[in-house]
C-alpha positions in Angstrom: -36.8 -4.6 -26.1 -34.8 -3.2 -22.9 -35.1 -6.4 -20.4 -35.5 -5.2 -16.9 -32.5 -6.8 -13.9 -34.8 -8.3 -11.2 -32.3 -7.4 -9.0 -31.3 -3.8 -9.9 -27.7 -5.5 -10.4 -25.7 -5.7 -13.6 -22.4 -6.5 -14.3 -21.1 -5.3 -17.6 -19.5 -8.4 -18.6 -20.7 -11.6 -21.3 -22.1 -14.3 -19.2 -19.2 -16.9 -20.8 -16.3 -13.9 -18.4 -18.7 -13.4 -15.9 -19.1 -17.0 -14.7 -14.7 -17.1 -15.4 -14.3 -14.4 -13.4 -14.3 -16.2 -9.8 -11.4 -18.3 -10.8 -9.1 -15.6 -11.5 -6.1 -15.2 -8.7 -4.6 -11.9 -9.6 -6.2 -9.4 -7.7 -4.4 -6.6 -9.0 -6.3 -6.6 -12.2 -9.6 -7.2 -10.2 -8.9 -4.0 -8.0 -7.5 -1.5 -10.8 -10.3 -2.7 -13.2 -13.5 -4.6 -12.6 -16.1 -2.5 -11.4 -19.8 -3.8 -10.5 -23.1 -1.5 -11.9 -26.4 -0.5 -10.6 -29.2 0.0 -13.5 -31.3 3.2 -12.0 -35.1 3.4 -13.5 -33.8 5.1 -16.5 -31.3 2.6 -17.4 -28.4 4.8 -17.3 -25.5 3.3 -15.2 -23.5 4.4 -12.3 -20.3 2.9 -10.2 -21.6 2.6 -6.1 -20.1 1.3 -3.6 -23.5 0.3 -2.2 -27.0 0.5 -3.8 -29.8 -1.6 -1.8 -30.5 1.4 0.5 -27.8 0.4 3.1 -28.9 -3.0 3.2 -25.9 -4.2 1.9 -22.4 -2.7 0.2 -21.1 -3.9 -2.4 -16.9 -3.6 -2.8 -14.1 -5.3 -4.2 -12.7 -5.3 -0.3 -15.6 -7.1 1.1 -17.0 -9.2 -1.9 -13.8 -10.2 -4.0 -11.2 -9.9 -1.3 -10.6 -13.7 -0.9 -9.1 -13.4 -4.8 -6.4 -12.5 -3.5 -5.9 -14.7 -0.8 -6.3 -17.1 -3.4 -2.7 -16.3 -4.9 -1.0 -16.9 -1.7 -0.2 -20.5 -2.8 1.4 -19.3 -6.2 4.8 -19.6 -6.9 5.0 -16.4 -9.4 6.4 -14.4 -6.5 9.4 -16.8 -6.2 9.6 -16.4 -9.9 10.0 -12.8 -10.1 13.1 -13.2 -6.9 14.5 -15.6 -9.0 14.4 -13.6 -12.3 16.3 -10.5 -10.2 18.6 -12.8 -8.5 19.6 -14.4 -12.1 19.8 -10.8 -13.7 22.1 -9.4 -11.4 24.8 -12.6 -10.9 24.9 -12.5 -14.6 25.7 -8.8 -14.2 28.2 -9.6 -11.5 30.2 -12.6 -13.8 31.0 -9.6 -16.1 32.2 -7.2 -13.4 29.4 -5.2 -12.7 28.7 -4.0 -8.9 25.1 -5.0 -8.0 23.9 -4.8 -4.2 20.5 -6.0 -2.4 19.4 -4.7 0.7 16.8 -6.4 2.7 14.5 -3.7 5.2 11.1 -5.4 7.3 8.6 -3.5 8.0 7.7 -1.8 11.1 4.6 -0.4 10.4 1.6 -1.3 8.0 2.4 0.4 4.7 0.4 2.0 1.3 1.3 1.6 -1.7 -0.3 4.2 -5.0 -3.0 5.4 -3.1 -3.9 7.9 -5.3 -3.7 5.2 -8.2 -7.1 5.0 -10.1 -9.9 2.5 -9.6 -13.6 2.3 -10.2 -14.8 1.7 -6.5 -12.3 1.7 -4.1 -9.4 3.9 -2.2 -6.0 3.2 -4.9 -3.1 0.9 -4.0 -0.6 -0.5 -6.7 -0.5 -3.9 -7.9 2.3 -5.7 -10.0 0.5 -6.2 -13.0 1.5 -9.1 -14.2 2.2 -11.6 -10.7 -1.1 -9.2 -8.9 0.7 -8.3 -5.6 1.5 -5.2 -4.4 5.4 -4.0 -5.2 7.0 -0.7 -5.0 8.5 1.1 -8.5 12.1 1.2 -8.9 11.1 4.8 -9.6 9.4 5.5 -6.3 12.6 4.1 -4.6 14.6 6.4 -6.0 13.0 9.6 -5.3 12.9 8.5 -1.9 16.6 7.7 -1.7 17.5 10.7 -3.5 15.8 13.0 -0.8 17.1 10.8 1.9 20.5 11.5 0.4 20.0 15.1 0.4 18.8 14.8 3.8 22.1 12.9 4.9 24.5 15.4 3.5 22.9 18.5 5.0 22.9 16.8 8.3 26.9 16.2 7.8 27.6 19.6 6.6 25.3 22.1 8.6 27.4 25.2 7.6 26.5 24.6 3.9 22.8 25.2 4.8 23.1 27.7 7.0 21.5 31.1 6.9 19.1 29.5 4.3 22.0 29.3 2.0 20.9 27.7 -1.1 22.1 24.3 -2.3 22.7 23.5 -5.8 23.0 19.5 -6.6 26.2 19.4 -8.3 27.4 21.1 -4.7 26.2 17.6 -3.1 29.0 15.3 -3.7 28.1 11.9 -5.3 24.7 13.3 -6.0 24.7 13.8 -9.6 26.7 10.3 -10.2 24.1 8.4 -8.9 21.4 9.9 -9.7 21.5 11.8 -12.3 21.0 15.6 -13.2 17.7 17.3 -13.2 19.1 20.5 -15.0 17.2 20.3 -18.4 20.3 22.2 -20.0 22.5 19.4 -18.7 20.6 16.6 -17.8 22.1 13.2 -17.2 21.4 9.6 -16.1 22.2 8.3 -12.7 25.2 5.4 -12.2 22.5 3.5 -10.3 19.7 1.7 -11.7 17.0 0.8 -8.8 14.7 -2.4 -9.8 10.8 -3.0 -8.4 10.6 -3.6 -4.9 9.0 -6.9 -3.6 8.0 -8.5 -0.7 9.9 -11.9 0.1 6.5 -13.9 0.4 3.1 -13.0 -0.8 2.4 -9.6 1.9 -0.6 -10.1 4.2 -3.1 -7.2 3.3 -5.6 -6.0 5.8 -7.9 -3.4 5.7 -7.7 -0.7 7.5 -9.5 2.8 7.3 -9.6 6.6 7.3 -12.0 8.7 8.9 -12.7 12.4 7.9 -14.4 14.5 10.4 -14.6 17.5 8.4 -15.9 16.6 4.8 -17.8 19.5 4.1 -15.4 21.6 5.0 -12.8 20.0 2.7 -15.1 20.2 -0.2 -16.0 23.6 0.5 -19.3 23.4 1.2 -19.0 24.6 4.8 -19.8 28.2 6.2 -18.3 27.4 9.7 -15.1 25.9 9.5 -13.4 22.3 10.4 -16.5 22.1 13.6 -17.1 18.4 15.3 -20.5 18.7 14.0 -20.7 16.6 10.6 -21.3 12.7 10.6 -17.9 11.2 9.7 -18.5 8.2 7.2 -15.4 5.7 7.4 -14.0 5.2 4.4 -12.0 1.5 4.1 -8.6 0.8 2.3 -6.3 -1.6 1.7 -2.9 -1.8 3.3 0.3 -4.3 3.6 0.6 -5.7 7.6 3.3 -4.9 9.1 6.6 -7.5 9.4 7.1 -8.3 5.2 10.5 -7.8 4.5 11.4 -6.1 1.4 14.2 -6.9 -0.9 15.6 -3.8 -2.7 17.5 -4.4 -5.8 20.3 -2.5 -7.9 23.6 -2.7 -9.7 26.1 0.4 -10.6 26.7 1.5 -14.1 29.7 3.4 -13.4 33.1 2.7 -11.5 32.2 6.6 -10.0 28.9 5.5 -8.9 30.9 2.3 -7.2 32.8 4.8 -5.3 29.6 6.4 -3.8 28.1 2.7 -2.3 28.7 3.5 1.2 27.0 6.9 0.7 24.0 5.3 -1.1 23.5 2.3 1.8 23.3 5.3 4.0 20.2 7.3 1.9 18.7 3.7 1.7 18.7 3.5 5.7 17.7 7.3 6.6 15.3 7.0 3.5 13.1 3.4 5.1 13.8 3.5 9.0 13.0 7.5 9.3 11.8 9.6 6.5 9.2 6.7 5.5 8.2 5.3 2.3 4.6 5.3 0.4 1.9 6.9 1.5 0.8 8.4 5.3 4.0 8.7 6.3 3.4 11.2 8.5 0.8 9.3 10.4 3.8 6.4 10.9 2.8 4.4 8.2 5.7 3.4 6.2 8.6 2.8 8.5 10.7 -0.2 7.8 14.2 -2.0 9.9 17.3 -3.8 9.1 16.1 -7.4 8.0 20.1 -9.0 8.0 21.0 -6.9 11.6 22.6 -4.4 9.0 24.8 -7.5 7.5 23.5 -6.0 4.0 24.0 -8.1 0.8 26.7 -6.5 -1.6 27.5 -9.1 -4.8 30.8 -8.5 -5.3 32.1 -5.2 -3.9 34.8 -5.7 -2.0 34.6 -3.4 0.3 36.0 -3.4 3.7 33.6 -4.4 6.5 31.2 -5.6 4.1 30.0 -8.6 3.7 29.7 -10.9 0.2 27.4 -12.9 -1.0 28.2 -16.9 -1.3 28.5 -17.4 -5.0 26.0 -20.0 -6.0 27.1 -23.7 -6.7 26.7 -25.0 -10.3 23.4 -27.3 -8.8 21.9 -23.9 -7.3 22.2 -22.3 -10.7 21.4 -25.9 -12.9 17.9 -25.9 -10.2 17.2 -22.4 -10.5 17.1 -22.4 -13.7 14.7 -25.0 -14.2 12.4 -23.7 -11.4 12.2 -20.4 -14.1 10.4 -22.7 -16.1 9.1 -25.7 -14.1 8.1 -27.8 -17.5 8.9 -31.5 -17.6 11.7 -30.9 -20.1 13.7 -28.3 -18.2 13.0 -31.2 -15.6 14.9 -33.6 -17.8 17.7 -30.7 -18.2 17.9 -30.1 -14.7 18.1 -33.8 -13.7 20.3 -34.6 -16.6 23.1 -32.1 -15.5 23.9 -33.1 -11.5 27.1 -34.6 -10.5 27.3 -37.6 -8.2 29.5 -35.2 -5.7 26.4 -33.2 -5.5 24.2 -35.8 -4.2 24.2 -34.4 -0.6 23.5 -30.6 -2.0 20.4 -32.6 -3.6 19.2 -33.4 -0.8 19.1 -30.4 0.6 16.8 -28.9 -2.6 13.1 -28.4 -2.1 10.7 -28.9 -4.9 7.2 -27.6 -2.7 7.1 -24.3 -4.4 6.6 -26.3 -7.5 3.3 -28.2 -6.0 0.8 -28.0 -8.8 3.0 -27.8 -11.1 4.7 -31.1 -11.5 2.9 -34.0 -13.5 3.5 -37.2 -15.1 6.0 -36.2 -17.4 8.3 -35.2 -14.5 8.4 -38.8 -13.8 9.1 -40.2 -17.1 12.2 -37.6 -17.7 13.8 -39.0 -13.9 13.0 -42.8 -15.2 14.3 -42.5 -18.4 17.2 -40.0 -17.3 20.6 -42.4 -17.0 21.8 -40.7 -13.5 23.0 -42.7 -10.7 20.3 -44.5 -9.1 20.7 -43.2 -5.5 20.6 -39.7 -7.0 17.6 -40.8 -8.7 16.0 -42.3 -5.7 16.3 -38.9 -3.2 14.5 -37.0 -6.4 11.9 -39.2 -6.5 11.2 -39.4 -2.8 10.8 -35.5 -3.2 8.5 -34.9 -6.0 6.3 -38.0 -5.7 4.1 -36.2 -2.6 4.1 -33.1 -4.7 2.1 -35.0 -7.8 -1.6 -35.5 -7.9 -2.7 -39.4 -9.3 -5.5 -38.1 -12.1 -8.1 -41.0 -12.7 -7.9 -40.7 -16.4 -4.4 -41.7 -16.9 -4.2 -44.5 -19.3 -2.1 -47.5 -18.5 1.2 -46.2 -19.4 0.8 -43.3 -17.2 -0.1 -45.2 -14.3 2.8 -47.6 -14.7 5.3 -44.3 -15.0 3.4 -43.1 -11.7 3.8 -46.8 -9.6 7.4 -46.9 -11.2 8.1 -43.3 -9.5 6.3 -44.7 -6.4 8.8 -47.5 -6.0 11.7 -45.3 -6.5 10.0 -42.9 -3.4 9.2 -45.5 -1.4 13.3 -47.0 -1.6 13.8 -43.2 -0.3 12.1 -43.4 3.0 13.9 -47.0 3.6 
């Protein structure tokens, strides 16, 4: 027997998800995928945005939008920096060029737009970490026109008279980024990586407003007239001020020769043409983050400034907070240098609230470091972990044990 929904509502998911579903932080997956039902008299189904007769609307934005506020706190952001960061000094130890440039935006900014979801206006979402990001792939199209852009403003008589333009007649062009010609297609000697924000990006919403939707469909007999209801239609978009950190290395010592060229496409490419969508309604428009002091890991180039290599306690703590488990703990605490006490004390372990336990405590008790090193460590993570009321009696000692050591750090 079909049982009716009192309240004309279903959600096509088990009760055991359903009831999960509220406790989930990564918004991305609840924007690209979830999508709420209406049962009609027939029992057929259909996606609405709203179905109680205006009363109230349903939508991801209004009903589900504090999910991703949710995430704000999470530290898989930093992760994902860190990851980058670690991929491209390792590149740079074996002599590969790598550079990161850091743009803020100006104006609010869309992401995939036209990207697919059940209810709402598209915007792309990192899959896995839930915030939005922009594709290595989408930076490079961008560039790659800005670069055109940049050489037919430096060589005018080239263009003149309509003349036409081939690529291999734009010089650095093909080297990095690659041939289009099917015949004799080749790879670019730049690779671009994903795009994301520093911290978490605020989203607001924000909306569109079509005046002339019959029109547009093509169900009007007199033109784009002021005489159609407009309906509002909301979307999500990233607020203004996130800055951006774009990522890349070289693959070949011609590419290398081109950098100059490339920082140039990057600049036209983020502060004028625009990035994303709406561009030509100003969304999109991004600034120097550094005061054009951009980031180039080793290049070597005149005028341009390098990056600080990282000290052996930068690496040693980045690459526990990878992996913030209470054995990389015991790795990370096991490997600092008494010379590095006042570098220690400089570290911050907040990013890691919620994260750290018990067992952090045991692996700095047990560890054999000097005991003023082990005192500053203490005095940082002891705020950051939560007492639990279950802990049996050898946890609790680990835990007042930890608290002594804290408390000697604030004498």
């Amino acid at each position: 027997m079909i049982q009716t929904d009192p309240e004309n509502k279903f959600s096509p998911l088990p009760n055991y998800l359903e009831n999960h579903r509220e406790g989930i932080v990564n918004f991305g997956l609840y924007f690209q995928k979830f999508a709420k039902y209406h049962r009609k008299g027939d029992f057929s189904l259909e996606t609405r945005h709203s179905w109680d007769k205006g009363k109230k609307e349903w939508s991801l934005i209004n009903n589900q939008f504090d999910q991703y506020h949710k995430y704000l706190s999470s530290n898989i952001l930093k992760k994902r920096h860190l990851q980058q960061e670690r991929y491209l000094s390792a590149l740079s130890e074996h002599g590969v060029k790598t550079l990161t440039l850091s743009f803020r935006s100006e104006t609010r900014f869309l992401t995939g737009i036209g990207e697919t979801s059940p209810t709402e206006v598209g915007m792309l979402f990192d899959r896995n970490s839930g915030v939005p990001y922009i594709p290595a792939s989408s930076v490079k199209g961008v560039v790659r026109y800005a670069y055109c852009v940049n050489f037919a403003r430096k060589n005018p008589e080239k263009i003149a008279d309509g003349k036409f333009v081939d690529e291999k007649d734009i010089d650095g062009l093909i080297p990095l980024f690659g041939s289009l010609d099917s015949k004799n297609s080749s790879r670019g000697g730049y690779a671009f990586m994903d795009v994301y924000a520093e911290e978490a990006p605020e989203i607001i919403i924000d909306i569109m407003n079509p005046h002339f939707g019959k029109y547009y469909k093509g169900d009007s007999t007199e033109g784009p007239v002021e005489t159609e209801d407009p309906v509002p239609i909301k979307f999500l978009a990233i607020e203004k001020g996130v800055v951006f950190k774009f990522r890349g290395f070289f693959l070949s010592t011609e590419a290398e020769s081109y950098c100059e060229q490339l920082v140039e496409a990057f600049v036209t490419a983020l502060t004028e043409l625009g990035i994303g969508a709406k561009t030509a309604l100003g969304y999109g428009r991004f600034d120097h983050a550094q005061e054009k002091e951009f980031q180039k890991l080793a290049n070597g180039k005149p005028g341009v400034k390098k990056t600080t290599d990282e000290s052996d306690l930068m690496k040693n703590f980045n690459d526990f907070r990878l992996s913030p488990s209470p054995d990389n703990f015991g790795r990370f605490v096991k490997r600092i240098r008494l010379e590095e006490m006042e570098e220690v004390k400089d570290l911050s372990f907040k990013e890691m609230k919620g994260l750290i336990n018990i067992g952090f405590a045991d692996r700095l008790i047990d560890s054999e470091i000097n005991e003023d090193l082990k005192i500053i460590i203490a005095g940082k993570i002891f705020n950051l972990l939560e007492k639990n009321k279950k802990w049996k009696q050898k946890k609790l000692e680990s835990y007042r044990s930890l608290e002594i050591l804290a408390n000697k750090n604030r004498r």
